[in-house]
Phi, psi and omega in degrees: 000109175293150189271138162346113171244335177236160160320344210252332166324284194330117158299164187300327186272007191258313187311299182291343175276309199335282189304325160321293199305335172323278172311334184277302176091268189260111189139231189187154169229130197258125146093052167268103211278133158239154185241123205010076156050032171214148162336144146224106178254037188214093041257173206267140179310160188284149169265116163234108182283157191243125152283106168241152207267171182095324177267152168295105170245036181313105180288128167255150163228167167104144177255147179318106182249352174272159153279165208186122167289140194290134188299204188248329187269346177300300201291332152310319152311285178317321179293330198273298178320326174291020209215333168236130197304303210208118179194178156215148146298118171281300181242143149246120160279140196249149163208140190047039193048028188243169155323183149199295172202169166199174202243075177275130199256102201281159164310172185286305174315300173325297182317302174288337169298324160324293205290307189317312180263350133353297204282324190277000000 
């Protein structure tokens, strides 16, 4: 499956996390399960929003409703998920509303295929 580059791209559970990420701006999502290389957002992943006090924290709303090319690290989330059969995000940290980095604990099989390809 080639990565996402447009909205138009995107599966139905990618569609509905973008704009979560949006909205969160600053903070992280927790125990977010995938299932053959797609989102499971039901039940909804834990949200931990980061308050900083002093600061611009602006909340965006609202979902995308024009297509719109995708950030780099938006399509590099998707791409790495459309890739694992069976895993969960323990942590994703969100910043400026993007993706920023995260820790996922793959199934056993996954893991070692991972590690293979790494090495060559």
């Amino acid at each position: 499956m080639s990565p996402p580059i447009t909205t138009k791209d995107l599966l139905p559970s990618e569609l509905a996390f973008l704009p979560a990420m949006q909205r969160l701006r600053f903070g992280r999502f927790e125990y977010l399960r995938i299932e053959n290389g797609e989102l499971v957002l039901d039940p909804w992943p834990t949200t931990v929003q980061a308050v900083k006090f002093g600061s611009e924290n602006t909340v965006t709303s609202g979902t995308p409703t024009d297509d719109f090319q995708l950030k780099r690290q938006v399509i590099e989330l998707f791409e790495y998920v459309r890739e694992v059969s069976a895993g969960e995000i323990r942590t994703l940290e969100i910043r400026h509303g993007l993706p920023f980095s995260m820790e996922v604990e793959l199934s056993g099989t996954q893991s070692a295929a991972r590690e293979e390809g790494h090495r060559g």
